[in-house]
N, C-alpha and C positions, 0 to 999 in steps of 0.2 A: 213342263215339270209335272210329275204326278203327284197327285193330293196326297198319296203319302208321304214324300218329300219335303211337301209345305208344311205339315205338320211337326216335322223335325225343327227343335229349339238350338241354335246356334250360342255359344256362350263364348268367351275368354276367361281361362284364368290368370285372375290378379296377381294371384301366386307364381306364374310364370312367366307373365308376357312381360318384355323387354322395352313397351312401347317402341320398337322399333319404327315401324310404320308399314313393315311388308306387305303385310293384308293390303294396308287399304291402298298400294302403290299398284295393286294386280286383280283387286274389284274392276270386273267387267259395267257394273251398274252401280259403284261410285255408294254403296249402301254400309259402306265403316267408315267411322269416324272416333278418330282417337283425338283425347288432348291429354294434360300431361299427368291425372292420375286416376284413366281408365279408357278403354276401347267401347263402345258400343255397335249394333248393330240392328238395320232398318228391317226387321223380321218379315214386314207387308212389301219389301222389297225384292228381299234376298231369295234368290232361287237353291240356294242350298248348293251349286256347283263346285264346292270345295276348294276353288284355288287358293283362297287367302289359306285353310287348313297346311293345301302342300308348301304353300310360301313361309308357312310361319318356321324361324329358324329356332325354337325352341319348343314347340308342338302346344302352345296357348290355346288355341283353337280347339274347340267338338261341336260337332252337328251329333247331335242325337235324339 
């Protein structure tokens, strides 16, 4: 990953996310974890690859 990539902040919004669990059923490195009134995520983990973003079925998800 490129150090600018690291530097990009990964969030959910509360306001949208469904707790489904998508994200974290397609984390390659097992770095979200949801319970039942928020998603977090392991920043010094997360390489920023986006799949939980394209998983998410209501667009919760930004890396920015």
């Amino acid at each position: 990953m490129t150090p600018n990539k690291r530097n990009l902040h990964i969030e959910s919004s509360g306001q949208l996310c469904i707790y489904c669990g998508a994200c974290v059923g397609v984390c390659p490195l097992n770095c979200i974890y949801l319970d039942e009134t928020r998603i977090t995520f392991d920043e010094k983990i997360c390489t920023r690859c986006e799949i939980c973003v394209k998983a998410c079925p209501v667009g919760a998800i930004e890396i920015g």
